[in-house]
N, C-alpha and C positions, 0 to 999 in steps of 0.2 A: 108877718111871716109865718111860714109852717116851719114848725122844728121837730125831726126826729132826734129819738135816743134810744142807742140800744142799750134795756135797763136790764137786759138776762142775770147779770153778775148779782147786783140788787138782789131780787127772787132768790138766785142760787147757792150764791156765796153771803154766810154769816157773816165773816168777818173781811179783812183786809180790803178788796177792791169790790168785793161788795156792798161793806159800810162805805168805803166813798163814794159808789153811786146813790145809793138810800141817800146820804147826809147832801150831797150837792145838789139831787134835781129837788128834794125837799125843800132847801134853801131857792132854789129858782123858781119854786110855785110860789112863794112865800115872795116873792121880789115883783114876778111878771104877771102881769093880771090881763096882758096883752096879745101877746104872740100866743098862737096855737100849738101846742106839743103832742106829738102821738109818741107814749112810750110803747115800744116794741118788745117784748120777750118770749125769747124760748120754752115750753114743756111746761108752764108751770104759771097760773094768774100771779098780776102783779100784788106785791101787798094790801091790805085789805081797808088802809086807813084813806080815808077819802080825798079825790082830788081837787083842785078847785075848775072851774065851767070850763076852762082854756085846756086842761088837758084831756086824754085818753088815752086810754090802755088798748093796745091791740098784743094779744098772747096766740103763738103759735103749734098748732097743735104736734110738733117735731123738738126734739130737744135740743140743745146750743151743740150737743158733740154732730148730731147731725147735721145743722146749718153750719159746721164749721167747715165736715167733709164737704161739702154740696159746692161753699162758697170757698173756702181756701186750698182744701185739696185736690178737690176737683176742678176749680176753678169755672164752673158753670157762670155763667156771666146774665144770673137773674138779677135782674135791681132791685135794690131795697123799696123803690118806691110801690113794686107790683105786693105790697104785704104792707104799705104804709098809706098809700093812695100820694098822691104829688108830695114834696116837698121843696124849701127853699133852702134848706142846711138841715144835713146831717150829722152828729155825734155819737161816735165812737169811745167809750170811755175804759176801755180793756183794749187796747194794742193792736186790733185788725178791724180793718174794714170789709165791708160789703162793696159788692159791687153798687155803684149812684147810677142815674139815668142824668139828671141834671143838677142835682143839689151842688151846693158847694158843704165841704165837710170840713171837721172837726177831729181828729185825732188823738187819745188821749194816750201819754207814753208814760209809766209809772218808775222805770228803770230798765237797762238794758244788762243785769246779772246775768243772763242768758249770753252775752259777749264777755264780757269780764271777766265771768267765772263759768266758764263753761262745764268746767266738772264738777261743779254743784248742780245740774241737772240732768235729769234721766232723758238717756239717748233719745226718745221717742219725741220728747216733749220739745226736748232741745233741737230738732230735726225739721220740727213743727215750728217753731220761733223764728230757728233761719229763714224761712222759705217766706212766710205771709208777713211776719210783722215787716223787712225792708219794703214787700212791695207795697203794706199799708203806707208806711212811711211816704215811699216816693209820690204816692197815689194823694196824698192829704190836702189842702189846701193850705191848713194850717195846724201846726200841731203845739197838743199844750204837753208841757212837764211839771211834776212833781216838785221838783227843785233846782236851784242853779246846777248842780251837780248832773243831774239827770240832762239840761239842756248841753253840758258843757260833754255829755257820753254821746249825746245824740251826734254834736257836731265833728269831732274826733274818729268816729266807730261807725258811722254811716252816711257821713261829711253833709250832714243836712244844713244849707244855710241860716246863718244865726237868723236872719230876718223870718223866717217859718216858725220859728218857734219863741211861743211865748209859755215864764214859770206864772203857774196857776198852785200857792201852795193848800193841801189840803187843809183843813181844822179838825177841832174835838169836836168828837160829839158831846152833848152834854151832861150825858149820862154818869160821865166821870169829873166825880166831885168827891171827895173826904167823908168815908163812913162811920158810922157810928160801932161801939166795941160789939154790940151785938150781932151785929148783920156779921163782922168782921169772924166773930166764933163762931158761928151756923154755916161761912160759906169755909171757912177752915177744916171745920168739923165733916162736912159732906167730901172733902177731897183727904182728909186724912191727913193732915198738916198741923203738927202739935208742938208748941213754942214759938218761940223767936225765928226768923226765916227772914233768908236774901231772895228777891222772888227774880227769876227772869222768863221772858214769856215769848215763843214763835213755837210755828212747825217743828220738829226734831226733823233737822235736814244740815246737810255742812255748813253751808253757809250762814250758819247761823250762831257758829263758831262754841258751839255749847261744852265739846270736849275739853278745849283748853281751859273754857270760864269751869270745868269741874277739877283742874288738875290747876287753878289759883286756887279754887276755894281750898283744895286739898292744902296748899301749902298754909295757908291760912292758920285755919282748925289746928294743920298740927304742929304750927308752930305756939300757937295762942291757947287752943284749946276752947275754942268761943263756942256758947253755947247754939248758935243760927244753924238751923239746917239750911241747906240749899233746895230751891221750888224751883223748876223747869217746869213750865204747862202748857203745853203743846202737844197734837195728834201726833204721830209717824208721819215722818216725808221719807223722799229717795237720800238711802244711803242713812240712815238713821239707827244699824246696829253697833259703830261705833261708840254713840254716846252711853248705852247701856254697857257695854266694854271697859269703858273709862271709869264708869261708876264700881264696877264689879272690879276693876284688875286694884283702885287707889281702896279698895275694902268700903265703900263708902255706902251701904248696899241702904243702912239705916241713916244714912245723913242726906244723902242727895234725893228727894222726894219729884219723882215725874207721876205727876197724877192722869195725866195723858189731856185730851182737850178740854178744857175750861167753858163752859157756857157764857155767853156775851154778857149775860146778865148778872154773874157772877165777877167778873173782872173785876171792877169797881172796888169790892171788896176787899179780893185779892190783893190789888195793889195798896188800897187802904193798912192791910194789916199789916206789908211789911216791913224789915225796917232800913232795906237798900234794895233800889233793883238797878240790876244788872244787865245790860244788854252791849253786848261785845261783836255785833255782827260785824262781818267780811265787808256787807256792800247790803245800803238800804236806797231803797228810790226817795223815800223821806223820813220815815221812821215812825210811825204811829205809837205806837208800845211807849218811846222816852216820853212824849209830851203826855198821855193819859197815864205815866205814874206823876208827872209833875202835878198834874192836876186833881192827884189825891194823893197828894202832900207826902210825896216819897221821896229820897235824896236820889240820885242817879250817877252812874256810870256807865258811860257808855263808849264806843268806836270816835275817832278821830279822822277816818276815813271818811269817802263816799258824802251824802247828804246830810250824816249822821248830825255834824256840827254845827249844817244851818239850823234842822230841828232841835236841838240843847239848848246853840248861843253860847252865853256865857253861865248856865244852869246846871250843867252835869260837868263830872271829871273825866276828862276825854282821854283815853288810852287807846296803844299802837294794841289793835286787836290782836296782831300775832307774837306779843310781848309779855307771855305767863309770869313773868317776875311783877310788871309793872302794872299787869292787872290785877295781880293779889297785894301790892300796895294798895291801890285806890281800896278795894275792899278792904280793906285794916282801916284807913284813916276813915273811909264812908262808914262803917257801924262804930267807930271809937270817936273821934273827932266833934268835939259837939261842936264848936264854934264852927267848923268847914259845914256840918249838917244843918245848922241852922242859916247858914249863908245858903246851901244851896235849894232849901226851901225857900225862901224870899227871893231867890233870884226865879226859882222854877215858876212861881205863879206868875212872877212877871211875863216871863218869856208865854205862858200858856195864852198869856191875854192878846202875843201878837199874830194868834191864827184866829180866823172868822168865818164860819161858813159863808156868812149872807156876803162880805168880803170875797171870796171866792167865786160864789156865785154870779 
Protein backbone atom coordinates (compact mmCIF):
# COMPACT_ATOMS: atom_id res chain seq x y z
CA UNK A 1 0.00 0.00 0.00
CA UNK A 2 0.80 3.81 -0.24
CA UNK A 3 0.46 5.52 2.91
CA UNK A 4 0.15 9.15 3.60
CA UNK A 5 0.87 11.23 6.72
CA UNK A 6 0.39 14.54 7.40
CA UNK A 7 3.80 15.12 9.54
CA UNK A 8 3.61 19.25 9.69
CA UNK A 9 2.92 19.03 13.58
CA UNK A 10 6.35 16.86 13.75
CA UNK A 11 8.60 19.74 11.99
CA UNK A 12 6.45 22.53 13.77
CA UNK A 13 5.47 21.69 17.15
CA UNK A 14 8.27 20.68 19.89
CA UNK A 15 6.24 19.31 22.12
CA UNK A 16 2.68 17.92 22.69
CA UNK A 17 1.15 16.64 19.27
CA UNK A 18 4.19 17.17 17.70
CA UNK A 19 6.33 14.66 19.85
CA UNK A 20 3.53 12.28 19.14
CA UNK A 21 3.89 12.39 15.57
CA UNK A 22 7.93 12.37 15.71
CA UNK A 23 7.62 9.24 18.32
CA UNK A 24 4.67 7.29 16.22
CA UNK A 25 5.78 7.41 12.57
CA UNK A 26 9.44 6.76 14.05
CA UNK A 27 8.04 3.77 15.81
CA UNK A 28 6.23 2.67 12.25
CA UNK A 29 9.54 3.03 10.27
CA UNK A 30 11.00 0.87 12.78
CA UNK A 31 8.17 -1.88 12.44
CA UNK A 32 7.28 -1.51 8.44
CA UNK A 33 9.84 -2.30 6.02
CA UNK A 34 7.00 -2.78 3.61
CA UNK A 35 4.34 -0.38 2.75
CA UNK A 36 5.47 2.95 1.12
CA UNK A 37 4.85 6.15 3.13
CA UNK A 38 5.12 9.82 1.60
CA UNK A 39 5.37 12.10 4.68
CA UNK A 40 3.77 15.32 3.68
CA UNK A 41 4.58 18.88 5.60
CA UNK A 42 4.12 22.33 5.57
CA UNK A 43 6.88 25.37 5.42
CA UNK A 44 9.50 23.66 6.68
CA UNK A 45 11.81 20.18 5.68
CA UNK A 46 11.14 17.28 7.59
CA UNK A 47 13.70 16.22 10.39
CA UNK A 48 16.89 15.62 9.34
CA UNK A 49 17.51 12.11 10.81
CA UNK A 50 17.25 9.47 8.15
CA UNK A 51 14.55 7.42 6.75
CA UNK A 52 14.36 4.04 5.89
CA UNK A 53 14.01 3.15 1.59
CA UNK A 54 9.96 2.81 2.04
CA UNK A 55 9.58 6.39 3.17
CA UNK A 56 9.60 10.01 1.72
CA UNK A 57 9.33 13.27 2.52
CA UNK A 58 7.45 15.57 0.24
CA UNK A 59 7.55 19.41 2.16
CA UNK A 60 5.37 22.11 0.86
CA UNK A 61 6.62 25.29 0.00
CA UNK A 62 3.25 27.16 1.86
CA UNK A 63 2.99 26.98 5.64
CA UNK A 64 0.26 24.73 7.63
CA UNK A 65 -1.70 28.18 8.53
CA UNK A 66 -1.88 28.55 4.89
CA UNK A 67 -3.05 24.95 3.84
CA UNK A 68 -5.37 25.12 6.63
CA UNK A 69 -7.20 28.51 5.18
CA UNK A 70 -7.07 27.03 1.53
CA UNK A 71 -8.41 23.44 2.86
CA UNK A 72 -10.64 24.20 5.88
CA UNK A 73 -11.79 27.71 5.53
CA UNK A 74 -11.97 28.04 2.34
CA UNK A 75 -12.80 24.85 1.82
CA UNK A 76 -11.19 24.40 -1.85
CA UNK A 77 -11.67 20.99 -2.44
CA UNK A 78 -7.89 20.17 -3.78
CA UNK A 79 -6.89 16.41 -2.85
CA UNK A 80 -4.16 15.57 -0.94
CA UNK A 81 -3.25 13.26 -3.52
CA UNK A 82 -2.38 16.33 -6.13
CA UNK A 83 0.93 17.15 -3.38
CA UNK A 84 1.36 13.36 -2.49
CA UNK A 85 1.02 11.54 -6.02
CA UNK A 86 -1.76 8.36 -5.48
CA UNK A 87 -2.60 6.89 -2.34
CA UNK A 88 -4.29 4.00 -0.61
CA UNK A 89 -4.79 5.60 3.09
CA UNK A 90 -4.37 8.66 4.46
CA UNK A 91 -3.58 9.86 8.08
CA UNK A 92 -4.39 12.60 9.84
CA UNK A 93 -2.89 12.78 13.10
CA UNK A 94 -3.84 16.61 14.49
CA UNK A 95 -7.79 16.75 14.25
CA UNK A 96 -8.50 17.72 10.39
CA UNK A 97 -8.46 16.35 7.41
CA UNK A 98 -7.77 17.27 3.84
CA UNK A 99 -9.68 16.88 1.24
CA UNK A 100 -8.97 12.62 -0.33
CA UNK A 101 -9.62 11.79 -4.05
CA UNK A 102 -9.72 8.04 -3.27
CA UNK A 103 -7.76 7.00 -0.03
CA UNK A 104 -9.42 5.65 2.57
CA UNK A 105 -8.29 7.67 5.97
CA UNK A 106 -7.34 7.72 9.24
CA UNK A 107 -8.19 10.47 11.78
CA UNK A 108 -6.40 11.12 14.76
CA UNK A 109 -8.74 12.99 17.64
CA UNK A 110 -6.29 13.91 20.81
CA UNK A 111 -9.43 15.41 22.82
CA UNK A 112 -12.43 17.31 22.31
CA UNK A 113 -11.52 20.45 25.43
CA UNK A 114 -12.54 22.59 22.70
CA UNK A 115 -16.51 21.25 23.51
CA UNK A 116 -15.94 20.74 27.05
CA UNK A 117 -14.36 23.67 27.91
CA UNK A 118 -14.97 25.96 25.71
CA UNK A 119 -13.89 28.98 27.51
CA UNK A 120 -10.53 27.70 27.83
CA UNK A 121 -10.07 28.65 24.29
CA UNK A 122 -9.60 31.74 22.38
CA UNK A 123 -12.66 32.69 20.26
CA UNK A 124 -10.78 32.48 17.08
CA UNK A 125 -9.36 29.26 17.55
CA UNK A 126 -12.37 27.81 19.17
CA UNK A 127 -14.37 29.16 15.89
CA UNK A 128 -11.87 27.22 13.88
CA UNK A 129 -12.42 23.68 15.79
CA UNK A 130 -16.17 24.09 15.35
CA UNK A 131 -16.29 24.22 11.99
CA UNK A 132 -13.39 21.65 10.45
CA UNK A 133 -12.59 19.20 13.10
CA UNK A 134 -16.79 17.70 13.07
CA UNK A 135 -16.55 17.81 9.32
CA UNK A 136 -13.11 15.86 9.75
CA UNK A 137 -14.82 13.80 12.00
CA UNK A 138 -17.85 12.90 9.76
CA UNK A 139 -15.52 12.72 6.77
CA UNK A 140 -12.91 9.88 8.45
CA UNK A 141 -13.30 6.35 7.73
CA UNK A 142 -11.88 5.68 10.77
CA UNK A 143 -10.90 7.56 13.72
CA UNK A 144 -8.17 6.77 16.47
CA UNK A 145 -8.17 8.42 20.18
CA UNK A 146 -5.91 9.05 22.71
CA UNK A 147 -7.91 7.34 25.45
CA UNK A 148 -11.00 5.65 26.50
CA UNK A 149 -11.99 8.97 27.70
CA UNK A 150 -11.36 10.71 24.58
CA UNK A 151 -13.39 7.80 22.49
CA UNK A 152 -16.15 8.05 25.18
CA UNK A 153 -16.20 12.50 24.23
CA UNK A 154 -16.24 11.61 20.67
CA UNK A 155 -19.33 9.50 21.01
CA UNK A 156 -21.45 11.59 23.55
CA UNK A 157 -20.37 15.30 21.78
CA UNK A 158 -20.48 14.37 18.16
CA UNK A 159 -22.47 11.03 18.44
CA UNK A 160 -19.84 9.18 16.32
CA UNK A 161 -20.50 5.47 16.30
CA UNK A 162 -18.44 3.50 18.75
CA UNK A 163 -17.67 1.02 15.86
CA UNK A 164 -15.44 4.26 13.99
CA UNK A 165 -13.34 4.58 16.65
CA UNK A 166 -10.58 2.75 17.93
CA UNK A 167 -8.08 4.03 21.44
CA UNK A 168 -4.65 3.97 20.17
CA UNK A 169 -2.70 4.97 23.55
CA UNK A 170 0.28 7.24 23.13
CA UNK A 171 3.94 6.30 24.90
CA UNK A 172 7.14 7.91 26.38
CA UNK A 173 9.46 8.82 24.74
CA UNK A 174 12.54 7.55 25.82
CA UNK A 175 14.39 10.40 26.65
CA UNK A 176 12.75 10.40 29.94
CA UNK A 177 14.66 8.40 32.41
CA UNK A 178 16.11 9.49 36.12
CA UNK A 179 19.02 11.92 36.02
CA UNK A 180 21.92 12.34 37.62
CA UNK A 181 22.46 15.37 40.58
CA UNK A 182 24.59 17.08 38.06
CA UNK A 183 22.58 17.47 35.03
CA UNK A 184 19.64 18.05 37.67
CA UNK A 185 21.96 21.56 39.13
CA UNK A 186 22.97 22.82 35.60
CA UNK A 187 19.22 22.59 34.16
CA UNK A 188 18.04 24.14 37.70
CA UNK A 189 20.66 26.67 37.65
CA UNK A 190 19.78 27.83 33.76
CA UNK A 191 15.96 28.41 34.87
CA UNK A 192 16.72 29.94 38.27
CA UNK A 193 15.17 27.34 40.46
CA UNK A 194 17.02 27.14 43.82
CA UNK A 195 16.06 24.31 46.54
CA UNK A 196 13.67 21.96 46.96
CA UNK A 197 10.67 22.31 44.42
CA UNK A 198 7.00 20.80 43.36
CA UNK A 199 7.38 21.08 39.73
CA UNK A 200 4.15 21.22 37.42
CA UNK A 201 4.56 21.65 33.78
CA UNK A 202 1.86 22.86 30.48
CA UNK A 203 1.03 25.99 28.57
CA UNK A 204 -0.04 28.91 31.25
CA UNK A 205 -3.69 28.68 29.93
CA UNK A 206 -7.11 27.79 32.18
CA UNK A 207 -7.43 24.82 31.69
CA UNK A 208 -4.68 23.79 32.93
CA UNK A 209 -6.04 24.77 36.34
CA UNK A 210 -2.56 26.38 37.50
CA UNK A 211 -4.42 29.12 39.73
CA UNK A 212 -5.91 26.89 42.18
CA UNK A 213 -2.62 24.41 42.22
CA UNK A 214 -1.12 28.06 43.45
CA UNK A 215 -3.66 28.88 46.11
CA UNK A 216 -3.06 24.86 47.51
CA UNK A 217 0.28 25.42 47.44
CA UNK A 218 -0.42 28.70 49.37
CA UNK A 219 -2.31 26.83 52.02
CA UNK A 220 0.46 24.43 52.25
CA UNK A 221 3.61 26.65 52.99
CA UNK A 222 1.54 28.49 55.15
CA UNK A 223 0.36 26.31 57.12
CA UNK A 224 3.60 24.16 57.34
CA UNK A 225 6.02 26.51 56.36
CA UNK A 226 7.92 23.82 53.89
CA UNK A 227 10.78 24.72 52.44
CA UNK A 228 9.51 23.75 48.22
CA UNK A 229 9.11 26.49 46.02
CA UNK A 230 6.50 25.86 43.54
CA UNK A 231 7.89 25.49 39.33
CA UNK A 232 5.17 26.18 36.64
CA UNK A 233 7.16 25.72 33.25
CA UNK A 234 5.27 26.63 30.51
CA UNK A 235 5.12 29.45 27.66
CA UNK A 236 1.82 31.97 27.88
CA UNK A 237 -1.41 30.65 26.35
CA UNK A 238 -5.00 32.35 26.10
CA UNK A 239 -6.17 33.93 29.21
CA UNK A 240 -2.86 33.31 31.03
CA UNK A 241 -2.81 36.78 33.32
CA UNK A 242 -4.55 35.25 35.88
CA UNK A 243 -2.09 32.97 37.10
CA UNK A 244 0.51 35.72 37.60
CA UNK A 245 -2.37 37.49 39.61
CA UNK A 246 -2.72 34.55 41.94
CA UNK A 247 0.93 34.50 42.48
CA UNK A 248 1.21 38.39 43.19
CA UNK A 249 -2.36 38.79 45.22
CA UNK A 250 -1.20 35.17 47.66
CA UNK A 251 2.52 37.35 48.04
CA UNK A 252 4.11 34.46 46.62
CA UNK A 253 6.19 36.64 44.05
CA UNK A 254 9.59 34.50 45.53
CA UNK A 255 8.10 31.13 46.04
CA UNK A 256 6.07 30.34 42.94
CA UNK A 257 8.82 30.23 40.13
CA UNK A 258 7.39 30.43 36.31
CA UNK A 259 10.43 30.28 34.34
CA UNK A 260 8.31 30.38 31.18
CA UNK A 261 8.93 27.42 28.43
CA UNK A 262 11.30 24.75 29.14
CA UNK A 263 13.48 23.30 26.32
CA UNK A 264 12.50 19.40 25.57
CA UNK A 265 15.76 18.59 26.29
CA UNK A 266 15.83 19.93 29.56
CA UNK A 267 12.54 18.27 30.83
CA UNK A 268 14.12 15.26 31.93
CA UNK A 269 15.97 16.87 34.29
CA UNK A 270 13.35 19.03 35.52
CA UNK A 271 11.20 16.35 36.43
CA UNK A 272 14.32 14.46 37.78
CA UNK A 273 14.98 17.02 40.43
CA UNK A 274 11.82 17.34 41.90
CA UNK A 275 10.34 16.31 44.67
CA UNK A 276 6.30 16.03 43.73
CA UNK A 277 4.78 16.97 40.53
CA UNK A 278 1.67 18.22 40.26
CA UNK A 279 -0.60 18.36 37.64
CA UNK A 280 -4.18 19.31 38.42
CA UNK A 281 -5.64 19.80 34.74
CA UNK A 282 -9.62 20.49 33.92
CA UNK A 283 -9.47 17.84 30.98
CA UNK A 284 -6.44 16.02 29.31
CA UNK A 285 -6.82 13.86 25.92
CA UNK A 286 -4.19 11.56 27.85
CA UNK A 287 -1.75 13.34 29.79
CA UNK A 288 1.81 13.18 28.66
CA UNK A 289 3.41 15.33 31.54
CA UNK A 290 2.06 12.42 34.50
CA UNK A 291 3.65 9.45 32.84
CA UNK A 292 7.30 11.32 31.84
CA UNK A 293 7.58 12.43 35.76
CA UNK A 294 6.63 8.66 36.51
CA UNK A 295 9.38 7.75 34.43
CA UNK A 296 11.94 9.94 36.30
CA UNK A 297 11.11 8.64 39.50
CA UNK A 298 8.87 11.62 40.70
CA UNK A 299 5.73 10.81 43.09
CA UNK A 300 2.54 12.37 41.32
CA UNK A 301 -0.55 14.19 41.79
CA UNK A 302 -2.76 14.61 39.52
CA UNK A 303 -6.78 15.21 38.21
CA UNK A 304 -9.22 12.47 38.68
CA UNK A 305 -11.16 13.57 35.67
CA UNK A 306 -10.98 13.28 31.90
CA UNK A 307 -8.28 10.63 30.71
CA UNK A 308 -6.17 11.87 33.51
CA UNK A 309 -6.78 8.24 35.50
CA UNK A 310 -6.28 5.82 32.67
CA UNK A 311 -2.62 7.64 32.13
CA UNK A 312 -1.72 7.26 36.36
CA UNK A 313 -3.72 3.87 37.14
CA UNK A 314 -3.16 3.14 40.34
CA UNK A 315 0.36 5.47 40.37
CA UNK A 316 -0.52 9.05 41.39
CA UNK A 317 -3.11 10.50 44.01
CA UNK A 318 -5.88 11.47 42.04
CA UNK A 319 -7.85 14.67 43.20
CA UNK A 320 -11.29 16.54 42.33
CA UNK A 321 -9.27 19.36 40.25
CA UNK A 322 -11.75 21.97 41.42
CA UNK A 323 -11.25 20.96 45.17
CA UNK A 324 -8.23 23.53 46.57
CA UNK A 325 -8.66 21.96 50.17
CA UNK A 326 -8.06 18.29 48.85
CA UNK A 327 -5.32 19.33 46.53
CA UNK A 328 -3.27 20.88 49.09
CA UNK A 329 -3.80 17.47 51.17
CA UNK A 330 -2.32 15.41 48.42
CA UNK A 331 0.60 17.96 48.39
CA UNK A 332 1.39 17.71 52.30
CA UNK A 333 1.15 13.85 52.26
CA UNK A 334 3.12 13.78 48.44
CA UNK A 335 6.46 15.64 49.96
CA UNK A 336 5.91 14.37 53.86
CA UNK A 337 4.62 10.73 53.52
CA UNK A 338 7.62 8.60 52.80
CA UNK A 339 6.03 5.25 52.79
CA UNK A 340 2.84 6.77 50.30
CA UNK A 341 6.22 8.18 48.21
CA UNK A 342 7.83 5.23 47.93
CA UNK A 343 4.56 3.40 47.05
CA UNK A 344 3.94 5.64 44.45
CA UNK A 345 7.39 5.42 42.92
CA UNK A 346 7.06 1.50 42.43
CA UNK A 347 3.71 1.78 41.36
CA UNK A 348 4.83 4.68 38.75
CA UNK A 349 7.48 2.64 36.90
CA UNK A 350 5.17 -0.05 36.69
CA UNK A 351 2.32 1.82 35.15
CA UNK A 352 5.33 3.57 32.73
CA UNK A 353 6.16 0.11 31.29
CA UNK A 354 2.41 -0.35 30.09
CA UNK A 355 2.81 2.34 27.18
CA UNK A 356 4.84 1.24 24.01
CA UNK A 357 5.42 3.21 21.03
CA UNK A 358 6.29 0.23 18.66
CA UNK A 359 2.87 -1.01 20.75
CA UNK A 360 1.01 1.88 19.30
CA UNK A 361 2.43 1.82 16.35
Amino acid sequence: MRIGIDYTAAVRQKAGIGRYVRSLVRAVARLDHENAYVLLSAGRESDSAPWPSNFRTRTLPVTDRHLSIFWQKLRIPLPVEWLTGPLDLFHSPDYVLPPVHRAHTVLTIHDLSFMRLPECSSPQLLEYLLGAVPRSVARADLLLADSESTRQDLIELMHVAPERIRVIYPALDPSFYPRDDAEVQAVCARYGIVGPYILSVGTLQPRKNFVRLIEAYHTVWAARDIPHRLVIAGGPGWLYEPIYEARERLHLQDRVILPGFVEEQHLPALYSGADLFAFPSLYEGFGFPVLEAMACNTPVITSNTSSLPEAAGRAALLVPPTDVDALAEAISQGISNTALRQELLRAGREQCGRFSWDQSA
